[in-house]
C-alpha distance (Angstrom), angle and dihedral (degrees) to the residues before:
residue distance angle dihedral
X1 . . .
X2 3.91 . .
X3 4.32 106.9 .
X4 3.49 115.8 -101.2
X5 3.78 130.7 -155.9
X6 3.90 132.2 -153.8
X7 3.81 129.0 -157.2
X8 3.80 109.7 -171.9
X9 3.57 117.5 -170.2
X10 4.00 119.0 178.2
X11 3.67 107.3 -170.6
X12 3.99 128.9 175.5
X13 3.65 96.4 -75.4
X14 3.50 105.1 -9.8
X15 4.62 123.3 72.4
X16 3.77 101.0 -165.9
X17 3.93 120.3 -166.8
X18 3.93 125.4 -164.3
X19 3.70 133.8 173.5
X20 3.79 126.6 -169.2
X21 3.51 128.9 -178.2
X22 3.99 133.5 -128.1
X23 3.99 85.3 -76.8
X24 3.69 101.8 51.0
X25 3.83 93.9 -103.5
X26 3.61 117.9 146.8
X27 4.16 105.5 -114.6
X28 3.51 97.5 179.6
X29 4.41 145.3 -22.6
X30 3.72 132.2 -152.3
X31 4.06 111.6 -160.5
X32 4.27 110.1 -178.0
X33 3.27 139.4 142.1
X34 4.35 108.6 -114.7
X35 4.05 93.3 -159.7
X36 3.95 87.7 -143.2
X37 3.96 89.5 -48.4
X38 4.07 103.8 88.3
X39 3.91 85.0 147.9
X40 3.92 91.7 61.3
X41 3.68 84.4 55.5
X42 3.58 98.6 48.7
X43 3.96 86.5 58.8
X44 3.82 95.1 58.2
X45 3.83 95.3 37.6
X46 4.20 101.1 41.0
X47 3.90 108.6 2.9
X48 3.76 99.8 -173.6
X49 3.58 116.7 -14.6
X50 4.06 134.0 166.1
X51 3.71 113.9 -166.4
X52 3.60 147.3 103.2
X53 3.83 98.4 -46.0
X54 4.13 134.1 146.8
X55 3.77 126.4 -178.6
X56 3.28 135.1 -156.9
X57 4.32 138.4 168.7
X58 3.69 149.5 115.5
X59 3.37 84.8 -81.8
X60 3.75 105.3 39.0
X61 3.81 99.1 111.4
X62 4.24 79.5 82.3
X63 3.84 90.0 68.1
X64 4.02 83.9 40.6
X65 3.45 98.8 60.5
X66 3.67 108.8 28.9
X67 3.77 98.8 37.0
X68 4.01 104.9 29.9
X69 3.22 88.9 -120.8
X70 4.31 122.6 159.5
X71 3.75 106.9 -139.4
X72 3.97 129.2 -155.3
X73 3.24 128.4 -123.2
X74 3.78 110.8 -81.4
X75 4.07 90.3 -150.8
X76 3.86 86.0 45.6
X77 3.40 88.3 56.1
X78 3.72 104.8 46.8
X79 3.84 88.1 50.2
X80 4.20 89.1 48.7
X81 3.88 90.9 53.5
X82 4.01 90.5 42.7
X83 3.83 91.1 50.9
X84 3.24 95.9 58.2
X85 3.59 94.9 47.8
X86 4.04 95.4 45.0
X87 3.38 119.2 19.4
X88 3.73 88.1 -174.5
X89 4.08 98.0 49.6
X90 3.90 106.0 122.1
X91 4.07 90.9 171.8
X92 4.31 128.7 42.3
X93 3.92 111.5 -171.7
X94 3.77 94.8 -168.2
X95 3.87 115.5 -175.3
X96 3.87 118.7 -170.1
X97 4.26 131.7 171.2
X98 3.66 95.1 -75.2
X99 3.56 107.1 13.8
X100 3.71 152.1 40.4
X101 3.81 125.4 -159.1
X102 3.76 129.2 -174.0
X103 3.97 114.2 -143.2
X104 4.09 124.6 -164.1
X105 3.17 114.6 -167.2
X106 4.22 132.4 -159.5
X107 3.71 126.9 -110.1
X108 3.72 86.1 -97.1
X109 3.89 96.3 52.8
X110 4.14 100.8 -106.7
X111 3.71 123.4 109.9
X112 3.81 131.2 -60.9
X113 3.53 108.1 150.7
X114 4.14 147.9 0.8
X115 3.37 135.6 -177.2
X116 4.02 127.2 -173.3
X117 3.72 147.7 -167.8
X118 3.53 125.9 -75.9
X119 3.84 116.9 -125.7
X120 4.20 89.3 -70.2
X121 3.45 130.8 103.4
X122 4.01 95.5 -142.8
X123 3.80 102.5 121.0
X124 3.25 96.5 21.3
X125 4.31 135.6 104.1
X126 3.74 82.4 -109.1
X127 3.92 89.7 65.9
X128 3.64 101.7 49.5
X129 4.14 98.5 42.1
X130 3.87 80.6 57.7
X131 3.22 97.4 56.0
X132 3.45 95.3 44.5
X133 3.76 91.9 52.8
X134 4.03 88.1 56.5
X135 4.13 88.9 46.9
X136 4.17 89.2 44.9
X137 3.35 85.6 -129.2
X138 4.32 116.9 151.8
X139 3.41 117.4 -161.5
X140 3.90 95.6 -107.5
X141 3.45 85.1 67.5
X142 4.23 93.2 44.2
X143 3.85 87.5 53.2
X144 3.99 90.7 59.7
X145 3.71 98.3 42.5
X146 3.70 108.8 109.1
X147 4.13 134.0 -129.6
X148 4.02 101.0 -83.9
X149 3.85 97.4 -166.3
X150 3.86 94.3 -153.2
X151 3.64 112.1 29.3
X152 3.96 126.3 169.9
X153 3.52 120.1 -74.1
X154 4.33 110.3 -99.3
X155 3.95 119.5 -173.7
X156 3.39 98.2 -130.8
X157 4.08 99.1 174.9
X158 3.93 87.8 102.6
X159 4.20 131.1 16.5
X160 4.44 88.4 -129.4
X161 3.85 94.3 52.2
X162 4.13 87.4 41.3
X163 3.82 83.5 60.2
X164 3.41 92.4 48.1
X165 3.95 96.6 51.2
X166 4.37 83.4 44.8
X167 3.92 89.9 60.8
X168 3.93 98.4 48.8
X169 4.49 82.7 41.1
X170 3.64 87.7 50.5
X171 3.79 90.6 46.2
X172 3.84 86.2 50.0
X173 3.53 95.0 55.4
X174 3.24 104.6 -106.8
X175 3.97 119.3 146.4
X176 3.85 131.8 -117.3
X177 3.93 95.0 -116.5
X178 3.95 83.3 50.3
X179 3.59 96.4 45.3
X180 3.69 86.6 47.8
X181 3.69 98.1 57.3
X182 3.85 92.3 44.9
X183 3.90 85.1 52.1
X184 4.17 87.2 52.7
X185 3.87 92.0 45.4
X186 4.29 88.9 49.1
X187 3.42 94.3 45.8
X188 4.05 90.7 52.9
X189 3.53 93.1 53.3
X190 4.13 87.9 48.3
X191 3.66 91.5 51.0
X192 3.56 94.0 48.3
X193 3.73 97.8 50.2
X194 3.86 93.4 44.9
X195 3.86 90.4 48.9
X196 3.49 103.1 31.4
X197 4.36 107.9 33.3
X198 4.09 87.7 -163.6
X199 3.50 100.5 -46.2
X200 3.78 117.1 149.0
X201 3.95 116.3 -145.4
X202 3.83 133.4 -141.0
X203 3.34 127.0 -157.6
X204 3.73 133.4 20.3
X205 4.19 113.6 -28.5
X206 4.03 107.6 -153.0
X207 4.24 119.2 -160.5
X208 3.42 121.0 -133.7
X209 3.85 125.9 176.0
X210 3.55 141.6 60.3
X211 3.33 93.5 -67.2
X212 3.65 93.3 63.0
X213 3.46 82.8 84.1
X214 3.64 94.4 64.8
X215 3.82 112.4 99.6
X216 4.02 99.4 -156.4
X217 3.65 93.1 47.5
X218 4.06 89.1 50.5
X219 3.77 85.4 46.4
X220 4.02 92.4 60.4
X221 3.38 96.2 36.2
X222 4.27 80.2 57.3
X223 3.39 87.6 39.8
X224 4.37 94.1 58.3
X225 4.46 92.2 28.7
X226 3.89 109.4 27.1
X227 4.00 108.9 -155.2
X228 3.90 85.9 -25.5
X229 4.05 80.3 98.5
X230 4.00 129.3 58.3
X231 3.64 141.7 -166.9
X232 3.39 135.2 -164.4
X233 4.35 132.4 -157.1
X234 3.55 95.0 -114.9
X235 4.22 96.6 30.2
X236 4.07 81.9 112.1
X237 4.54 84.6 64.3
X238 4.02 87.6 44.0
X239 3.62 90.4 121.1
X240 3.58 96.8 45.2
X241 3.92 84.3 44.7
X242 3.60 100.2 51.3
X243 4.10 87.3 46.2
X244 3.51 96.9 51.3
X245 4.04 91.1 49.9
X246 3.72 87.7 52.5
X247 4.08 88.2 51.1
X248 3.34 78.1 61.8
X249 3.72 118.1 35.8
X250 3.61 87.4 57.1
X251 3.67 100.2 27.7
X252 3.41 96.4 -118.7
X253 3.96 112.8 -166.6
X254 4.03 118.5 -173.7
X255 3.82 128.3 162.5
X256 3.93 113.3 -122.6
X257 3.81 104.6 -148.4
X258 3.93 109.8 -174.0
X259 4.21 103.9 144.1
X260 3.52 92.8 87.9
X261 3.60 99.6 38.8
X262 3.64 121.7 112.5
X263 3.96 121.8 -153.5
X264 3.55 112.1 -75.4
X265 4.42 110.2 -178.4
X266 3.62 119.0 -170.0
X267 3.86 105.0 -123.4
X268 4.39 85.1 82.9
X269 3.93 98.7 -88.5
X270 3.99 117.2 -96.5
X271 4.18 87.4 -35.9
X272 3.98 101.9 144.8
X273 4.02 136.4 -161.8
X274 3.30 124.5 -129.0
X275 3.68 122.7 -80.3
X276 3.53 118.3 -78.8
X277 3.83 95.8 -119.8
X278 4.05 126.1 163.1
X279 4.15 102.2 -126.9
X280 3.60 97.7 147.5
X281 4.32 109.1 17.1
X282 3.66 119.4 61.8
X283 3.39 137.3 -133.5
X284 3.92 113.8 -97.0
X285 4.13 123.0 -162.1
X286 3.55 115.7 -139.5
X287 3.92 86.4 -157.9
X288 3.73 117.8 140.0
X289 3.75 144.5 -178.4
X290 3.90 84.4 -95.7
X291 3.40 136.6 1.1
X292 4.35 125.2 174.1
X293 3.73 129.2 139.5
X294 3.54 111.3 -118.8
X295 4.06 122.9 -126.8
X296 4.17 85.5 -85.6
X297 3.47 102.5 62.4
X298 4.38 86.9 -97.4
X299 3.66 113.9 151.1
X300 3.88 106.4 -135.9
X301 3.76 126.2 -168.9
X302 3.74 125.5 -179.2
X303 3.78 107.3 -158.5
X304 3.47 109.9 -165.6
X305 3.62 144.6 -6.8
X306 3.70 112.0 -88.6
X307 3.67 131.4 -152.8
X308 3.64 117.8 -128.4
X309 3.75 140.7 9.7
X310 3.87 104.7 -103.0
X311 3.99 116.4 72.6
X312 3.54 124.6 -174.0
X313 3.57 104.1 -162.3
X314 3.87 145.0 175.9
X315 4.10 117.0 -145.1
X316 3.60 129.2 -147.7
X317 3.60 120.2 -173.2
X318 3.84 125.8 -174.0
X319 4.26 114.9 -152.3
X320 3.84 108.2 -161.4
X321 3.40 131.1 162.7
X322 3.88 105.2 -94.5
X323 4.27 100.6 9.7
X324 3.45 127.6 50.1
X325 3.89 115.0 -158.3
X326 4.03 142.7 -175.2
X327 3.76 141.3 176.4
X328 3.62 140.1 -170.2
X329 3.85 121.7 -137.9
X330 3.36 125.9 -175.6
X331 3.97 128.4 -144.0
X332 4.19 88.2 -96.8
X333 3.65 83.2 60.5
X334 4.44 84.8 -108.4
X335 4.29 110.2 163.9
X336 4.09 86.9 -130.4
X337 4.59 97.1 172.8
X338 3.48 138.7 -14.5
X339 3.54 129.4 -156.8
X340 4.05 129.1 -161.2
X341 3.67 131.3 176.2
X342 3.72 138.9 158.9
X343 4.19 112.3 -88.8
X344 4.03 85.5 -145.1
X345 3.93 82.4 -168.8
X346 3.58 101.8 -63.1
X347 3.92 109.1 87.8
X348 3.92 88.0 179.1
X349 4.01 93.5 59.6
X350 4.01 87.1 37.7
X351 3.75 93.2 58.1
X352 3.80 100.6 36.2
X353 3.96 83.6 58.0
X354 3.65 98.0 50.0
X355 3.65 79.8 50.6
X356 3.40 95.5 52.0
X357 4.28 86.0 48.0
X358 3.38 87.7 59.4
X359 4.04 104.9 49.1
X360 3.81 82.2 45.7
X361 3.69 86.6 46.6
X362 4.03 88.9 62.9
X363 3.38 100.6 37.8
X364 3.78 92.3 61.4
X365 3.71 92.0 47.3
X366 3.99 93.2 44.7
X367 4.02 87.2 -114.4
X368 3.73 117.2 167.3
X369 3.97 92.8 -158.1
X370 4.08 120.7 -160.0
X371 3.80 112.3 -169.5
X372 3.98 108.1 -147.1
X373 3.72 91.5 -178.9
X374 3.96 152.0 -3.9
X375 3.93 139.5 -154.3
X376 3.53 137.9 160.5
X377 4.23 137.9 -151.6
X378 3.56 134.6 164.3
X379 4.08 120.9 89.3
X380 4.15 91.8 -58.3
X381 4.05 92.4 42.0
X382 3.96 82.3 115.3
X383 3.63 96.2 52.2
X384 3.35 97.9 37.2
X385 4.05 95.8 49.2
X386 3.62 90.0 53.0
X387 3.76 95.0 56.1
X388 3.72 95.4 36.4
X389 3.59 100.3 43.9
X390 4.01 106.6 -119.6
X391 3.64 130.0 -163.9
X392 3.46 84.8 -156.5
X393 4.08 142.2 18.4
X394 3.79 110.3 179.5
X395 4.12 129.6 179.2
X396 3.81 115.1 -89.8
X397 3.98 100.0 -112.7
X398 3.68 86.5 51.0
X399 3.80 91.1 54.7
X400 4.03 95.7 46.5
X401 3.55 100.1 44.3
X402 3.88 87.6 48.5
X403 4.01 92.5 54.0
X404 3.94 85.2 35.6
X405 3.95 90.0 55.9
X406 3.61 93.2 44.5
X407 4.24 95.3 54.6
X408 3.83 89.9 42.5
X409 4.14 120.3 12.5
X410 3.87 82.9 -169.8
X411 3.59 100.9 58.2
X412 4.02 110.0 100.8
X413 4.37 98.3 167.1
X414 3.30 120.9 61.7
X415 3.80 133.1 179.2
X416 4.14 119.7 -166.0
X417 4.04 108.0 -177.8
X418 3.74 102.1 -173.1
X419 3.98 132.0 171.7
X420 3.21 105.6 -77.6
X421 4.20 111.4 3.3
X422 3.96 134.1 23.9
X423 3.74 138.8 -142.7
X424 3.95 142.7 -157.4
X425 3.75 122.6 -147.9
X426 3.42 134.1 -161.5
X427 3.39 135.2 -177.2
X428 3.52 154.2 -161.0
X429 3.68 125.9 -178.3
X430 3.40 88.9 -20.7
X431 4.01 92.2 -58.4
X432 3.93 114.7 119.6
X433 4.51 96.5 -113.1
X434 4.55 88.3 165.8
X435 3.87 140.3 22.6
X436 3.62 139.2 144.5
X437 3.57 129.2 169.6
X438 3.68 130.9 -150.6
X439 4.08 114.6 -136.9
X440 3.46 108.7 160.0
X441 3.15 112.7 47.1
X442 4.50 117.1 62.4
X443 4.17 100.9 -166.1
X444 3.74 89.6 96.0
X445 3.82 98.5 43.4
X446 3.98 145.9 94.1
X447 3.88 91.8 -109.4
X448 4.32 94.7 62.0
X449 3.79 89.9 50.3
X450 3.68 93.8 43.3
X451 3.94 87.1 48.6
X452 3.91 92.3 41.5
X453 3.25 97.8 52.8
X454 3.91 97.3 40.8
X455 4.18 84.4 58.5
X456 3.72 89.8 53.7
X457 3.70 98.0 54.3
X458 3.91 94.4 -103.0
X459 3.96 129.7 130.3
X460 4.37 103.6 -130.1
X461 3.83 81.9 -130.9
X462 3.95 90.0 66.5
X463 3.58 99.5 37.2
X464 3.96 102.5 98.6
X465 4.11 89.1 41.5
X466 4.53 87.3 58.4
X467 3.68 99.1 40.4
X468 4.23 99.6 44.9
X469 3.49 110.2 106.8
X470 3.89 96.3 19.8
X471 3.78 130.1 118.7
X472 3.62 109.5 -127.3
X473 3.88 120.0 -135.3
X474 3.87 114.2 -125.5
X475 4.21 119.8 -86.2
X476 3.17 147.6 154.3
X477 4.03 123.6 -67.4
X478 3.48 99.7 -174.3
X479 3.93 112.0 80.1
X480 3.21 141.7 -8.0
X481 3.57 104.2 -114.1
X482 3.70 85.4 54.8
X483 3.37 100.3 52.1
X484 3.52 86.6 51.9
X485 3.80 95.2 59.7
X486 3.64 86.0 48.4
X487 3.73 89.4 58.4
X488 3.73 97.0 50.9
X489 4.34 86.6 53.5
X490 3.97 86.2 46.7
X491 3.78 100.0 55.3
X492 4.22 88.0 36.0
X493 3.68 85.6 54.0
X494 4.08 85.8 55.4
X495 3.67 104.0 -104.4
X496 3.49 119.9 153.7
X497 4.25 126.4 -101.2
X498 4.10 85.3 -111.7
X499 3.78 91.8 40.5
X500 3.94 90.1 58.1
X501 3.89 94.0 39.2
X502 4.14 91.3 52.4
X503 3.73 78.4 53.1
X504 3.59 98.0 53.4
X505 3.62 95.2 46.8
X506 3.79 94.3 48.7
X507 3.54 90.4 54.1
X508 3.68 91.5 50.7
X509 3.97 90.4 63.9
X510 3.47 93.4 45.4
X511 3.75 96.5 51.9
X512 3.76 90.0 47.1
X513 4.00 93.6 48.4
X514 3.82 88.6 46.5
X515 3.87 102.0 45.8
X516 3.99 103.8 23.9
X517 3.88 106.1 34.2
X518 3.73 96.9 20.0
X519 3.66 108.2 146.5
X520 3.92 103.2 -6.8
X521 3.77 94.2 74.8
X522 3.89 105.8 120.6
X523 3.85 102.4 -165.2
X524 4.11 108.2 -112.0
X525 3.67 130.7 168.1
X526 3.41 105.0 -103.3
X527 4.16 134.2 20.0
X528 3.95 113.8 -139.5
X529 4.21 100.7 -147.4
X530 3.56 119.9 -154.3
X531 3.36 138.7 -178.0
X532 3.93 133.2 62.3
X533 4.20 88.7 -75.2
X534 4.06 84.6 66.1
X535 3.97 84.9 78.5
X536 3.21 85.2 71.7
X537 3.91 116.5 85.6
X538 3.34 99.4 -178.0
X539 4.07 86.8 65.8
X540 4.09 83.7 39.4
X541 4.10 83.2 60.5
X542 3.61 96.3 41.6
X543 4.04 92.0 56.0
X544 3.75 87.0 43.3
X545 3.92 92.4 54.4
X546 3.62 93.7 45.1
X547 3.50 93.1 45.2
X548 3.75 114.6 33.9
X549 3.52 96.4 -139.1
X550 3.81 139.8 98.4
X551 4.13 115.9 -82.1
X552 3.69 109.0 -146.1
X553 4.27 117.2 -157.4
X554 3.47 127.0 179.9
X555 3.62 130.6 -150.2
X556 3.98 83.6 -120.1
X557 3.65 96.1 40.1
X558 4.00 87.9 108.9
X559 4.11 94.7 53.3
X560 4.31 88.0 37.5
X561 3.94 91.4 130.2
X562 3.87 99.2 50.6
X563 4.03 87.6 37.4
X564 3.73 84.1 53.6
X565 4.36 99.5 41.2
X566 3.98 75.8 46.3
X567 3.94 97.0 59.7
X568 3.64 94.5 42.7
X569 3.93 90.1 50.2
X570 3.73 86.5 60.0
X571 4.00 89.8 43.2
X572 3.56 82.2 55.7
X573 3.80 96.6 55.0
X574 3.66 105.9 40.3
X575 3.78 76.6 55.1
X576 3.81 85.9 64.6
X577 4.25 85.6 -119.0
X578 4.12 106.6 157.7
X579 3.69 115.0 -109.9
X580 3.73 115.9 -177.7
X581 3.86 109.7 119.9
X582 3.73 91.2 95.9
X583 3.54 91.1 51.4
X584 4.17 92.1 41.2
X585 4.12 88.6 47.8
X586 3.36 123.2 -7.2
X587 3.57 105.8 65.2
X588 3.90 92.0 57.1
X589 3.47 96.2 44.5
X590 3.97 112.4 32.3
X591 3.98 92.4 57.0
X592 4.18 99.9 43.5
């Protein structure tokens, strides 16, 4: 019986099987995706088999461990398979579900140098079968879309902003198959500055991966390198490839036992966390005199009774990058409204209709309202305070940690999770001594739970209510699209809708403590959360757990950056500063 050599690659999503025989040839290739069970697959595609056989893979240390098997290298076998494709390659760019790794090679064709993704999808398989979920597109209908030379521009630096940037496209008119190919061209240039950091390369650049077998991404790629890069048919089995040669360039013979195997998926089997319990934090109502939505979408609440009919008021409005938000303070410092609406993209629309919820705000209540001053903050402050007319437009961590101070003078850490970005604040003696903020990356923001929770059947407003008091099963905390695939094993596996959501909003606290505090947290008692994601006490419990300390909230903890541009329009008064752009400009404009 002719020899027969197996390459076994098990990847993130993908188990690929090849078999060559004593000349090299390719006998046969298995290409499917495992669904965090590549040993279930193994079963139906090899049983039991002895023979010349090496594996390799991201995910290889399954085989390791439950079979006793010795893997190769999966580097070592990229660069094997590319070898014996180009003799003459000096660079391999391969780009897999999860991952994408640079490769330099030496004059001679053996290793000098890698470099790899960071714990993101963007650039990465994982990013573009998102996004093709969200544009229903299959990938029958990818393969016939043709080269658009000068598609729309897509961020492609993290899979929740891309969706962002695919809403305003969509509302621009731009087509899927357009959108598409501006998603391919983004995600090119993300790859390439993760992988690369500037470098220039010499020589001829081979793709691997199973994106190699996407025609828009080779067409970039061509577009940036010319003929300088290469694919092959089979580049997206190059790990398998490269394994299978080494099974056979040094005969290497292993005994794949899988009869007595039981199923073994990658998200950690049915190990839990403990329940998501408040020991510590409190529960906080966001109740108010009156609360409606307006005919725009506005959320509008009415906080207390007021005396009177004449209000002299001072209005802070926060612009961020999914919520727009205002308040109205009066001179005794009194919380009278806020207002909160979705910026949809267009921060000028956003703020002229919580404008328009306030003046309709008044005239229901018979309010004759005087505004003694205006500012702005939030990521379209600048914008915003030009059109309005502010007296004053400050940074956001000045504006939370003013309306933070004010609630609690004790409070020295503060966390703000909002849509689309995220911030750490520390303080001492009320003056700001540490912050950092996380923009690029979404898995520890408002817009994954909102998402999450929306694919599991669940209103955001009711997601801290369903997931208190459960233990979350184990996932990912690194990226969104990961914690996504994660999800999809969880509720194959059998867990429950509220199971899966604890575990999405557990991860969310973890990814935020690990990538936007990291190692500036200075243990204190208590945690003051702001940001609209505080209203959710499941993430309240989460911090708490992780933490071991108390989580405070405050029934303004969602509006904190106008509450805070509020208070130090008042500072500015009493301090006899002149406030009159508002009345010179923005009334007029802001409410047309």
């Amino acid at each position: 019986m002719a020899a027969e050599y197996t390459g076994i690659d098990v990847g993130s999503l993908f188990l690929k099987i090849v078999s060559l025989d004593d000349n090299g040839r390719i006998l046969k290739t298995y290409f499917q995706p495992h669904y965090g069970e590549p040993l279930e697959l193994l079963k139906k595609e090899l049983g039991n088999h002895d023979g010349n056989i090496a594996v390799t893979g991201t995910n290889v240390e399954l085989l390791e461990s439950t079979l006793s098997i010795k893997p190769i290298n999966q580097i070592q076998s990229i660069i094997e398979c590319v070898s014996s494709r180009y003799s003459n390659a000096k660079n391999i760019i391969d780009i897999g579900g999860n991952t994408a790794t640079y490769i330099e090679l030496t004059e001679e064709g053996s290793f000098k140098y890698t470099n790899c993704n960071s714990l993101c999808a963007a650039g990465t398989g994982s990013f573009l079968d998102e996004q093709a979920g969200r544009l229903e597109l299959t990938y029958q209908e990818i393969a016939s879309i043709p080269i658009i030379e000068s598609p729309p521009k897509i961020a492609a630096r993290c899979s929740v902003f891309a969706k962002t940037d695919l809403i305003h496209r969509q509302h621009q008119g731009y087509s899927r198959e357009e959108m598409w190919v501006g998603l391919c061209r983004g995600m090119v240039q993300t790859c390439l500055t993760t992988l690369l950091k500037g470098k220039r390369l010499e020589g001829l650049i081979a793709l691997t991966g199973g994106v190699s077998l996407n025609p828009h991404i080779m067409y970039w790629l061509k577009e940036k390198y010319g003929e300088q890069i290469q694919t092959f048919s089979d580049a997206h089995l190059a790990s398998a490839i490269g394994a299978a040669q080494f099974a056979k360039k040094k005969r290497i013979s292993q005994r794949i036992d899988l009869k007595n195997v039981e199923s073994t998926f990658i998200v950690r089997g049915k190990q839990k966390r403990r329940p998501m319990v408040l020991e510590k934090s409190k529960i906080v109502t966001f109740e108010a005199h009156k609360s409606y939505r307006d005919p725009n979408n506005t959320e509008v609440r009415y906080i207390a009774p007021i005396d009177g009919k004449k209000l002299d008021v001072f209005i802070g409005i926060d612009v961020g990058s999914t919520s727009t938000k205002a308040v109205l303070m009066d001179r005794d410092k009194r919380l009278l409204l806020d207002v909160y609406r979705k910026t949809l993209g267009n921060p000028i629309d956003a703020t002229k209709k919580l404008l328009r919820a306030i003046r309709d705000w008044a005239e229901k209540e018979d309010f004759d309202i005087t505004f003694l001053g205006a500012g702005t903050t939030g990521s379209g402050r600048e914008i915003i305070g030009r059109v309005v007319g502010a007296d004053l437009i400050i940074n956001e961590i000045t504006a939370h940690t003013t309306g933070a101070m004010e609630i609690d003078p004790e409070i020295d850490t503060i966390f703000e999770i909002g849509g689309q970005d995220s911030k750490y604040m520390y303080t001492v003696n009320g003056f700001i001594r540490e912050s950092s903020m996380n923009y690029v990356c979404a898995a520890g923001t408002g817009s994954f739970i909102e998402e999450q929770a929306n694919r599991l059947g669940f209103a955001v407003e009711e997601v801290g209510e369903k997931v208190l008091g459960i233990a979350p099963p184990f996932t990912s905390d690194r990226c969104t699209v990961f914690m996504e695939q994660d999800i999809q094993v969880l509720l194959k596996k059998d867990y429950s809708r509220e199971e899966v959501l604890a575990a999405t909003t557990y991860s969310i606290a973890q990814n935020y403590i690990t990538r936007v505090v990291s190692n500036k947290y200075k243990k204190p008692n208590k945690i003051f959360f702001l940001g609209a994601t505080a209203k959710n006490v499941g993430l309240v419990a989460a911090f708490e757990q992780l933490l071991d300390v108390e989580v405070k909230v405050s029934p303004f903890s969602h509006v904190m950056g106008a509450y805070g541009v509020a208070l130090l329009l008042l500072r500015m008064y009493k301090e006899g500063d002149k406030l009159d752009r508002w009345k010179e400009q923005g009334s007029e404009v802001s409410i047309s």
